[in-house]
C-alpha positions in Angstrom: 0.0 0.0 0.0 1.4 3.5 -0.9 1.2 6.6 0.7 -1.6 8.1 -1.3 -3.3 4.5 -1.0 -3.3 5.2 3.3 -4.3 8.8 2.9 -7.2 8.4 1.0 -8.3 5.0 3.1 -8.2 6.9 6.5 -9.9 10.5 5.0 -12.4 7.5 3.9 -12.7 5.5 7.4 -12.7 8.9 9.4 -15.8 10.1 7.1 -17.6 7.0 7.4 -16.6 7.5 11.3 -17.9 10.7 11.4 -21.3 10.0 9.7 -22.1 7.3 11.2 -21.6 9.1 14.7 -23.8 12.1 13.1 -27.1 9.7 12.3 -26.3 7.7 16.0 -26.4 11.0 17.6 -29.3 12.2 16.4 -31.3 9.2 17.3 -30.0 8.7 20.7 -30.3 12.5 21.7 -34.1 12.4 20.0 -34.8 9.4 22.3 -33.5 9.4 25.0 -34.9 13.1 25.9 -38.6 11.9 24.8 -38.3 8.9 27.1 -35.5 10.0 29.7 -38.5 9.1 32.8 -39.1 5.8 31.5 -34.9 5.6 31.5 -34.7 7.0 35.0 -37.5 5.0 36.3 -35.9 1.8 34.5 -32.7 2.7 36.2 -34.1 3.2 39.7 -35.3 -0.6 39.1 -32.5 -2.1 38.4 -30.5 -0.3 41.1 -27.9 0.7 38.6 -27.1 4.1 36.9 -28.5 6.0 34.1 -25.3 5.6 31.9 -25.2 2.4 32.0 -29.2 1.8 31.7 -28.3 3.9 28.2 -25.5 1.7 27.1 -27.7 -1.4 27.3 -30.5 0.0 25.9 -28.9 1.8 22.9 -26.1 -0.4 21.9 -27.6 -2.7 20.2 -29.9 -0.4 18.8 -26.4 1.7 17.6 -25.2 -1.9 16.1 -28.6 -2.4 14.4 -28.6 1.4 12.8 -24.6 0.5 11.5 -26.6 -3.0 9.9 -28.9 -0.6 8.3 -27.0 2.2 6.9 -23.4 0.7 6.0 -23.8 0.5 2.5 -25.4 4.0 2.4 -22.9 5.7 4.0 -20.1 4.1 2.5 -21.7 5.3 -0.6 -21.7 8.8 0.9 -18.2 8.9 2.4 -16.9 8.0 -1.3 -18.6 11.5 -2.5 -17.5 13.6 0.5 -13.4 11.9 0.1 -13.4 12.6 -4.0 -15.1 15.9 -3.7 -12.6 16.5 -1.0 -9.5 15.5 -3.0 -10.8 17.4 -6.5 -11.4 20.4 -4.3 -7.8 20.7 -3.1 -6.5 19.7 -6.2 -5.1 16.4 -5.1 -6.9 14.2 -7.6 -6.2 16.2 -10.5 -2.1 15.8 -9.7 -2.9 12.3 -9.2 -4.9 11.9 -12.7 -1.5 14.2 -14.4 0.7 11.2 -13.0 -1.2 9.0 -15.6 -3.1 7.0 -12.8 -6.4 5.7 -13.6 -9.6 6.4 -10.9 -9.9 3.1 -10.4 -6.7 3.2 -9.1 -6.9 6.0 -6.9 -10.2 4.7 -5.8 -8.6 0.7 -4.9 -8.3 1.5 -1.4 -12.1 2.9 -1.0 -13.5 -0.2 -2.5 -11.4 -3.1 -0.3 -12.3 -0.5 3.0 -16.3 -0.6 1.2 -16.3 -4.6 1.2 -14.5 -4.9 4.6 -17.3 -2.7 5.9 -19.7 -5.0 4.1 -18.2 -8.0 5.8 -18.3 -6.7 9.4 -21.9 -6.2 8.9 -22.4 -9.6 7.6 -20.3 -11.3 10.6 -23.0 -8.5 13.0 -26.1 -9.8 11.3 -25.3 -13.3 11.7 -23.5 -13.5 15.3 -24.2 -10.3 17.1 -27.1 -9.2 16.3 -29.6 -12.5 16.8 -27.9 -12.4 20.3 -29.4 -8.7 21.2 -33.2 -9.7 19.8 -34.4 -9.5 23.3 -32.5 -5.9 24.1 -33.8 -4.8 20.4 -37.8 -6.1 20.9 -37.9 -3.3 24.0 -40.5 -0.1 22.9 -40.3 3.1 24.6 -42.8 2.9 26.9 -41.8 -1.5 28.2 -37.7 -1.0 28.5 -38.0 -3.9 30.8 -39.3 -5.6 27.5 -41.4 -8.3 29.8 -45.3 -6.8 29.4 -47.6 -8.5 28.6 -48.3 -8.5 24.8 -50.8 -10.1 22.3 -50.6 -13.8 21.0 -50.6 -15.1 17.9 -52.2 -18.6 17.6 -49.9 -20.9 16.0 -50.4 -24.8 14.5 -48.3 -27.2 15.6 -48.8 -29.7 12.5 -47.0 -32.4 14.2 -49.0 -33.1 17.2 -52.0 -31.1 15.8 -52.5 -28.9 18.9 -53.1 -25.0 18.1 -51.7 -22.8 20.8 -53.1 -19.9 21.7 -53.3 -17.7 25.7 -54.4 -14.5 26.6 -50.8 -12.6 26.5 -47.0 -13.7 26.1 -44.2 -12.2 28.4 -41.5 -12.1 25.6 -38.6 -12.0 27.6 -39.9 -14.2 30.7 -40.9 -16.6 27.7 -44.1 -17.1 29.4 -47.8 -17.7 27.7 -50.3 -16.1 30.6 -53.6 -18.5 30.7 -52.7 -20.8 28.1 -55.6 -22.4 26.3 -54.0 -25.0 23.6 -57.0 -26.9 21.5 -56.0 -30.7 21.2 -57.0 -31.8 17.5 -55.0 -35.0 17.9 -56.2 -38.3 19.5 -55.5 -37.8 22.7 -58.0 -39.7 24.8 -59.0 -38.5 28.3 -57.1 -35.2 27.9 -60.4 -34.1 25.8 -60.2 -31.3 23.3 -59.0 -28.5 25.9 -55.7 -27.7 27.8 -56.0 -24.7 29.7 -53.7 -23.5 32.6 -52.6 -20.6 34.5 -49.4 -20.0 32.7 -47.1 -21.9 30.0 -43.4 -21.8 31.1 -41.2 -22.4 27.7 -37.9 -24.8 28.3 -35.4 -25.9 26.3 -34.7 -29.5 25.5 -32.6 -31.4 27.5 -31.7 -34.9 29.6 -35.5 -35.4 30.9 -37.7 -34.1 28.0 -38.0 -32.7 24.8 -38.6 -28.7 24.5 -42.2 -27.3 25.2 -44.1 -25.5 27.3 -44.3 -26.3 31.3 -47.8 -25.6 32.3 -48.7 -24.6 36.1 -52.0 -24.4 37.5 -53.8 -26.8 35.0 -57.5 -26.2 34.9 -58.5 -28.7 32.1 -58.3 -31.5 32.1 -59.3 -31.6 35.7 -57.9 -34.8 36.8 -54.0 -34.2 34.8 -52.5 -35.9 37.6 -54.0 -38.8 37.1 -53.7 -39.3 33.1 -51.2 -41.0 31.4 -48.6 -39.5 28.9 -50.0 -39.3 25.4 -47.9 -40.0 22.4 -48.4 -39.0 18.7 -46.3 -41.1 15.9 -44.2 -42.7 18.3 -43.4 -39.1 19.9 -44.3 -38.2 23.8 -46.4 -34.8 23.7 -48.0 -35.0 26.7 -46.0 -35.2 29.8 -47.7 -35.5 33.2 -46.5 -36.0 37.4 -48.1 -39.5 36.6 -45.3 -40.9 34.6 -42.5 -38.2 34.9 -40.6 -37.3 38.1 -39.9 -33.7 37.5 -43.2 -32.5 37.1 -45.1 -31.2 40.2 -48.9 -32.0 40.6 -51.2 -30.0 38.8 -48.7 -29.4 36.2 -48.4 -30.8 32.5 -45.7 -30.9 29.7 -46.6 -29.9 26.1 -43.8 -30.9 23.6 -43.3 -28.4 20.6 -41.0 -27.0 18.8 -43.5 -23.8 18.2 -41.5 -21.5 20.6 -42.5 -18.0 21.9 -40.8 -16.3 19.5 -43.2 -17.8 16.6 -46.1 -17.2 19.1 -45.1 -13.4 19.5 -47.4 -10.8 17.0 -45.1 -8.6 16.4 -42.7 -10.2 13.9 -40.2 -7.7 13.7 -37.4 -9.9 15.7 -37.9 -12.5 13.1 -35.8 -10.4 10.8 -32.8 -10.7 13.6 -32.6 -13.5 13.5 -29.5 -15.3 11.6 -29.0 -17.4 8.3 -28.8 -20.9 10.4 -31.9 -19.8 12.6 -34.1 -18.7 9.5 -33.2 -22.3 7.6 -34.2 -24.6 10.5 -37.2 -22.7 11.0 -38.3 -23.1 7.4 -37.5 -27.1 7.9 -39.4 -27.2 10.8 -42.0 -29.0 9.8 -44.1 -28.5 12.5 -44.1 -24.7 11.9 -46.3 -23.0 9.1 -44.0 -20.3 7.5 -45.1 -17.7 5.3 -43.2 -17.0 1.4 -42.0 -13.7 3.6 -39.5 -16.3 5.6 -38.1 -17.7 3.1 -37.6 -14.0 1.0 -35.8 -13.2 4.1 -33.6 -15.8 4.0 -32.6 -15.7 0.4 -32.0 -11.8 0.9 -29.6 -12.5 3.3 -27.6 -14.8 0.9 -27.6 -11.9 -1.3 -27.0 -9.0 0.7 -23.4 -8.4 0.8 -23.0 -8.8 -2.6 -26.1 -6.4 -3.1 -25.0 -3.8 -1.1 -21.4 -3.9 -3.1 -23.2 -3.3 -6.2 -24.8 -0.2 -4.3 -21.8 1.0 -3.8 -20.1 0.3 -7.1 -23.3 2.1 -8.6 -22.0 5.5 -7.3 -18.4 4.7 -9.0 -19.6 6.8 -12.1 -20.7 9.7 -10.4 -17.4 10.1 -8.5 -15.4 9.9 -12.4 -17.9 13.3 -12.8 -17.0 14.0 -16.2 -19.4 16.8 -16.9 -17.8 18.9 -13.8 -21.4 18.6 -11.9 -20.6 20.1 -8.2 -20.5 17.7 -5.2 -24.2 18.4 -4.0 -25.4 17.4 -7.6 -23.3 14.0 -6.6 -25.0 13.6 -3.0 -28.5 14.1 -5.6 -27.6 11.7 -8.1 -26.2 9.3 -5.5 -29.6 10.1 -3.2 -31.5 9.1 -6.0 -29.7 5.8 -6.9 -30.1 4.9 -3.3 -34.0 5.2 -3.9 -34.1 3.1 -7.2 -32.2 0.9 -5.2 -34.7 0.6 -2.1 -37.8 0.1 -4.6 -36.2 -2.3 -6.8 -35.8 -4.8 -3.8 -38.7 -3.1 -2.2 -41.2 -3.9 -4.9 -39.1 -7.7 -5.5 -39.7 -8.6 -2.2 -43.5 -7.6 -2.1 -44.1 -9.6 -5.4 -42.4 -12.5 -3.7 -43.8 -12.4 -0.7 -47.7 -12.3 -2.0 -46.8 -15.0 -4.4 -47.4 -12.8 -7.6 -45.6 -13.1 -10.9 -42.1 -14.7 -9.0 -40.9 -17.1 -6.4 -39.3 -16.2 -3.3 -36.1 -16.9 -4.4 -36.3 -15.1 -7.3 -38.0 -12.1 -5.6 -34.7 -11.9 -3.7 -31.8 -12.3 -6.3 -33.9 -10.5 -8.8 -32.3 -7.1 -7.5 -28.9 -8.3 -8.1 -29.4 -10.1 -11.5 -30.1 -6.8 -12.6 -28.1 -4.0 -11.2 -25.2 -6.7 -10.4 -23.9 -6.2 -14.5 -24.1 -2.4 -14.3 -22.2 -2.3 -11.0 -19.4 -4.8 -12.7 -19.2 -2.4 -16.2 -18.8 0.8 -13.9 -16.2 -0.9 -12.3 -14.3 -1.9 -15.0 -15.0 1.8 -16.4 -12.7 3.6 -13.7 -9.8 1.1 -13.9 -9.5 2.3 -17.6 -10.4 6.2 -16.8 
């Protein structure tokens, strides 16, 4: 790497640096003073203090805003550095020396794709780790009231849960009320309780839901364990050790998560967790999932060809200004949005292409203009 090569990369990482501290700014100075009781009051709770209250509330959210707006402002930092370097004259010297832009520009495009790959390694190790921090609204930061259920199918053992709330970060259904379509004989068509507890699988049973306080079937206690295809689903005190009278074991692989309305922290979730969730096949997943999933195969390569996009406009040939860049560039970020915006609906409602399709279709068409603008500036 020459000199001119670690000049240009660290006027490019400080700009990035600086931007991205800019938008992070604004957002936590706009929150935090709208909702600084519910940070005091959350603080007071917790026993701790209000700096670090803030730094685990907003640094995932920080992390989250860097997974949205990378590629943006790696586009923007590459129009603020050129405009820089043409307005003191140092790109023109360069260009005299019989340097090509592409050249010149080398340095920019590794950072870009570096930048690209943190994101990636974020969105697929950090950020599903932080779902629980991330799912907290303004007015629950202890992210534990109750909230709505969404009846789910388990089409396995054919019981359709349902409650009257779920505590997301508890993982708790409150009054569970799970309809048995299965055969399963004395436990009658109802299973209704006082609250679901969700556990993991491990030594003594499969995962489920625990549920305390079981109203129906009166007599659990006294009922066998049901199977379904050779596969336990109802656990009872009767024939298991570790569960206390009045209590009952539902096995499922339909956790809280699934059972949650607000699907928002489905789209944290990583690569590995979206797959086996579209191979459960006890779980009914909509064409959305599986757009998800094949966006995430193709975002890093996407996002490069955002960037690459914006190689033309920093060549400026017709001597346009740097704010009729940022426009240009501002608008090729909005193509870019409603091309995968517009993909992603059409694959998602099942019209005209399949989900896969709806997600590569972006990059099947913008990925050969990004590689010709490319190879442009290596020759200009």
């Amino acid at each position: 790497m020459t000199k001119i090569d670690r000049y240009i990369l660290v006027l490019f990482v400080r700009t990035v640096a600086v931007c991205f501290a800019s938008l992070a700014g604004i957002f936590v100075v706009f929150h935090a003073f709208t909702n600084m009781n519910d940070l005091v009051d959350l603080a007071a709770q917790r026993r701790t203090g209000l700096v670090s209250v803030m730094a685990s509330f907003y640094g995932p959210y920080l992390l989250l805003l860097f997974d949205w707006t990378g590629a943006i402002i790696s586009l923007m930092a590459l129009l603020f550095v050129v405009g820089w370097l043409r307005r003191t004259g140092e790109l023109t010297a360069t260009l005299s020396a019989g340097i090509s832009h592409g050249r010149i520009f080398r340095s920019m495009i590794v950072a870009a794709l570096l930048i690209l790959l943190v994101q990636l390694a974020s969105r697929e190790f950090l950020l599903p780790t932080m779902r629980d921090a991330l799912a907290l609204k303004s007015k629950d930061l202890s992210g534990d009231d109750p909230q709505p259920i969404l009846p789910s199918y388990d089409r396995m053992s054919g019981i359709l849960l349902e409650g009257e709330a779920i505590r997301p970060r508890s993982n708790l259904i409150v009054a569970p009320h799970f309809r048995l379509d299965g055969d399963y004989g004395e436990f009658g068509e109802i299973l209704a309780a006082k609250s679901a507890q969700w556990l993991s699988a491990d030594s003594t049973h499969p995962q489920g839901y625990l549920m305390r306080g079981v109203r129906l079937p009166e007599r659990v206690d006294q009922l066998a364990s049901k199977k379904m295809a050779d596969r336990v689903v109802l656990m009872t005190s009767r024939d298991h050790d570790w569960i206390q009278p009045g209590e009952c074991f539902v096995a499922t692989t339909i956790n809280t998560e699934i059972l949650q309305t607000d699907q928002s922290s489905t789209r944290l979730c990583s690569s590995a967790q979206l797959y086996r969730r579209l191979t459960n096949p006890a779980v009914h997943n909509s064409t959305a999932t599986s757009v998800l999933l094949h966006e995430r195969i193709v975002r890093v390569p996407l996002d490069f060809a955002l960037f690459l996009l914006g190689l033309p406009l920093v060549v400026n040939r017709r001597g346009r200004n740097l704010f009729m860049m940022i426009g240009a560039a501002l608008g090729t970020v909005v193509f870019f949005f409603a091309l995968k915006t517009i993909a992603g609906a059409m694959g998602s409602g099942g019209y005209l292409i399949s989900p896969p399709m709806a997600a590569w279709m972006p990059l099947l068409i913008l990925g050969p203009f990004a590689y010709v603008h490319l190879r442009e500036v290596e020759t200009v």
